[in-house]
C-alpha positions as CSV (number, residue, x, y, z in Angstrom):
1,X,19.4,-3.6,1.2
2,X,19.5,0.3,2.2
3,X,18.9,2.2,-0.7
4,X,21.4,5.3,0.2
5,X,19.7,7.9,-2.3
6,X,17.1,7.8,0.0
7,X,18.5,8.7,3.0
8,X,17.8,12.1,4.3
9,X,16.3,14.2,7.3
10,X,12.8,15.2,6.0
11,X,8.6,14.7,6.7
12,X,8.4,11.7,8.8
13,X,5.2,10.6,6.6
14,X,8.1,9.7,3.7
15,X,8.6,6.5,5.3
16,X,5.5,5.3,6.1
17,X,4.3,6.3,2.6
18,X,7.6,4.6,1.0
19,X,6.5,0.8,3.1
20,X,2.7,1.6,2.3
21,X,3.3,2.3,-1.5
22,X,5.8,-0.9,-1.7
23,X,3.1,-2.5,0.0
24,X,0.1,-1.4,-2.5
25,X,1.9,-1.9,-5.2
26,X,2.3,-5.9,-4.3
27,X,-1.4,-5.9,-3.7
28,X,-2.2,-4.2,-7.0
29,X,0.2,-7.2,-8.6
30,X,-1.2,-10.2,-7.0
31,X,-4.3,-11.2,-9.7
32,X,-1.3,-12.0,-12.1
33,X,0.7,-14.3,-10.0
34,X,-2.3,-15.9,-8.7
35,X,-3.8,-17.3,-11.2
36,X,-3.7,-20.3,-13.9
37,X,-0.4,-22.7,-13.5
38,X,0.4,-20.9,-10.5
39,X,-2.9,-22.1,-8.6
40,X,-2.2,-25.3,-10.5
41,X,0.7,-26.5,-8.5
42,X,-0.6,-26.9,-4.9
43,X,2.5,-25.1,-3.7
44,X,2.1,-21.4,-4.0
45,X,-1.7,-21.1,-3.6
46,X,-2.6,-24.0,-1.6
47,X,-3.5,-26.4,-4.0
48,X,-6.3,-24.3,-6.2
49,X,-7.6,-26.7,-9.2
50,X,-7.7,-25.1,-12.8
51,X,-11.3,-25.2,-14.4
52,X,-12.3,-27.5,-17.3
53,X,-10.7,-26.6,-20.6
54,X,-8.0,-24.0,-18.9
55,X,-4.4,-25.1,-20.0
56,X,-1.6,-25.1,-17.6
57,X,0.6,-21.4,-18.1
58,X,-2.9,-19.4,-18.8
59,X,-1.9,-16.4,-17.3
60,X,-5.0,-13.9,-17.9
61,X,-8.4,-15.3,-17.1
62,X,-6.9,-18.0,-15.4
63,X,-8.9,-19.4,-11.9
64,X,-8.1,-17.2,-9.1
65,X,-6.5,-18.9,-5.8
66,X,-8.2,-18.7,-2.9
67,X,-5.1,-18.0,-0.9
68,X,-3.9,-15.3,-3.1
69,X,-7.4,-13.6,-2.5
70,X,-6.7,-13.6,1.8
71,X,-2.8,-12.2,0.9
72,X,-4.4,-9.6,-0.7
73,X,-6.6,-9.2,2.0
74,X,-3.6,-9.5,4.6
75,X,-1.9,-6.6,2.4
76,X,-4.2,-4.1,2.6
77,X,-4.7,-4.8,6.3
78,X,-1.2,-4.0,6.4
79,X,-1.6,-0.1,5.7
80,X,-4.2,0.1,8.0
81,X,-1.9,-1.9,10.8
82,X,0.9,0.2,9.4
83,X,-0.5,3.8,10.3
84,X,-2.3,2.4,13.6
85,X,1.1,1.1,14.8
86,X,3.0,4.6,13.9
87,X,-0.1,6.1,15.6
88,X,-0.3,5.1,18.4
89,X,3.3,4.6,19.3
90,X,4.1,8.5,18.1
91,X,0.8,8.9,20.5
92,X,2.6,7.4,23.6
93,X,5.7,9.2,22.8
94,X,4.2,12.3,23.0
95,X,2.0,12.1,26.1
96,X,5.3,10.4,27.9
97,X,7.2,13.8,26.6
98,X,4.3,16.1,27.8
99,X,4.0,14.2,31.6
100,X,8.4,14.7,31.8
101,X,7.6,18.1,31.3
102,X,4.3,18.4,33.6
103,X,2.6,20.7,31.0
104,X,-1.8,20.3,30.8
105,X,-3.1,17.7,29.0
106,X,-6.1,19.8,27.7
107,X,-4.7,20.5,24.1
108,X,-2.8,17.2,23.9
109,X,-4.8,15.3,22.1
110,X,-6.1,18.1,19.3
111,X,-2.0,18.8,18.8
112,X,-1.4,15.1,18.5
113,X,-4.5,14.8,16.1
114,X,-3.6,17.8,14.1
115,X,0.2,16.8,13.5
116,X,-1.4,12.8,12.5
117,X,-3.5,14.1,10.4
118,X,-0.5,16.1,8.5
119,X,2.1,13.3,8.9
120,X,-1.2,10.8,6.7
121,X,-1.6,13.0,4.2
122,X,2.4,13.7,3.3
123,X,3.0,9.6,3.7
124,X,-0.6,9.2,1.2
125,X,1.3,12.1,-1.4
126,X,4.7,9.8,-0.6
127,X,3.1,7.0,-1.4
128,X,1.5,8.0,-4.8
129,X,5.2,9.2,-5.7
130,X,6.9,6.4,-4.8
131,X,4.4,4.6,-6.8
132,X,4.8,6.6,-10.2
133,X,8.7,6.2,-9.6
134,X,8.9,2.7,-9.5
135,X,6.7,2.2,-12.8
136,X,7.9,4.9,-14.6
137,X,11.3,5.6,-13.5
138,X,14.1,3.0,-13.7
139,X,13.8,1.6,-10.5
140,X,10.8,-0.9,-11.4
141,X,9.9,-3.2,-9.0
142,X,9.8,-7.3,-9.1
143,X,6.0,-7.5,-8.5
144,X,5.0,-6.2,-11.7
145,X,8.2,-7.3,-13.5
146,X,8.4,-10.7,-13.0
147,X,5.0,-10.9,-14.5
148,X,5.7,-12.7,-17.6
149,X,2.8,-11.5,-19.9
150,X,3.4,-7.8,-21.4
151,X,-0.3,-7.5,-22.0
152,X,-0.9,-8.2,-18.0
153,X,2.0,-6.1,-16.7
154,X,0.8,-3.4,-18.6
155,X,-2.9,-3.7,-17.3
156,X,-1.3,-3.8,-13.7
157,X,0.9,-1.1,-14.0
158,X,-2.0,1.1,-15.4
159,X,-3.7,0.1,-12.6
160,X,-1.1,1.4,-9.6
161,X,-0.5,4.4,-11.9
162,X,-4.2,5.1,-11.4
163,X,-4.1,4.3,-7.5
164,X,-0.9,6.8,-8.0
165,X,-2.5,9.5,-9.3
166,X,-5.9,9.1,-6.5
167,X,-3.3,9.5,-3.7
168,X,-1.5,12.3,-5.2
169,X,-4.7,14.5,-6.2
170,X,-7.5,13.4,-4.2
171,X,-6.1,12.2,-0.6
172,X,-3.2,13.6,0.3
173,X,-4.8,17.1,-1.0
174,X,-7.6,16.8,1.5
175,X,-7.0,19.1,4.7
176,X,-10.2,17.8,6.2
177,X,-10.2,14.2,6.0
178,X,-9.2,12.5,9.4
179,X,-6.1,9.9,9.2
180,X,-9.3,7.0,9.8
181,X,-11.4,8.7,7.3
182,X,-9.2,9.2,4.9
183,X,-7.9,5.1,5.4
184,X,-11.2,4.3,4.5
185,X,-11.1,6.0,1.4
186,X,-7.5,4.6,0.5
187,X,-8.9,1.2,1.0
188,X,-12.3,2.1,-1.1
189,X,-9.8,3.6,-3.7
190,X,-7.7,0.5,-3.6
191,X,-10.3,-1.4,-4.6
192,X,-11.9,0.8,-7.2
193,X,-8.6,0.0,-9.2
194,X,-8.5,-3.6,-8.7
């Protein structure tokens, strides 16, 4: 499905940060569809046994799966394979550009770092928007919506809120922060809110 209203000629980092937000926002979702009845069945989670005295459609404080923990692992490797891809491939573009047009080399690679660096940060602030709009705004997403207790949406949602917020105001404000430095503290973040 294209979403049209989002079509436009802007900051290339609105893309990446769109994917990586849709993409955080599944990670920050997965404890509540991993866990009780879910792990119960063998077919979703690989087969995950409930614990004595847990009854089938416990929801919160359920046992965790196993293979939910290693999608969750999978997802956030997915922002880091995300930006390395973009990266390196905006990388390659540039250096074929600069050899067509015989130019030096020598500030090639502080140009290329410098725009990176720029293009993380907007697609971190992206992100952290695209975040807030999809729990706050009317187009909520299925990974928190299809979670059946109120009680657990709501602790999830407050959860990517707070991820929202640390991208808006911490990362993608930082001028300093190298695009690997500043993954590092995505994924630290990430896990702060879990």
């Amino acid at each position: 499905c294209i979403a049209l209203e989002l079509g436009f000629y802007g900051p290339m980092g609105f893309d990446i940060g769109q994917l990586n937000a849709n993409v955080l926002m599944r990670y920050i979702s997965q404890d509540a569809h991993h866990t009780g009845s879910e792990c119960s069945s063998g077919s979703e989670c690989g087969g995950s046994e409930r614990g004595a005295g847990e009854s089938e459609g416990e929801g919160e404080g359920g046992v965790k799966c196993d293979s939910g923990d290693k999608y969750k692992e999978w997802l956030l490797l997915q922002v880091t394979v995300i930006w390395d891809t973009f990266a390196h491939e905006f990388t390659s573009l540039y250096q074929q550009q600069q050899q067509q047009e015989q130019q030096q080399h020598t500030q090639q690679d502080t140009a290329v770092e410098c725009v990176l660096q720029r293009v993380w940060r907007e697609a971190l602030g992206f992100a952290g928007c695209c975040i807030l709009r999809r729990i706050i705004g009317v187009a909520h997403v299925a990974d928190f919506e299809s979670i059946t207790s109120a009680r657990t949406r709501a602790t999830h949602e407050r959860r990517a809120l707070r991820l929202a917020t640390h991208l808006l105001l911490s990362l993608s404000l930082s001028t300093t922060a190298t695009a690997a430095t500043a993954t590092k503290h995505l994924l630290q973040a990430v896990g702060s809110v879990s």
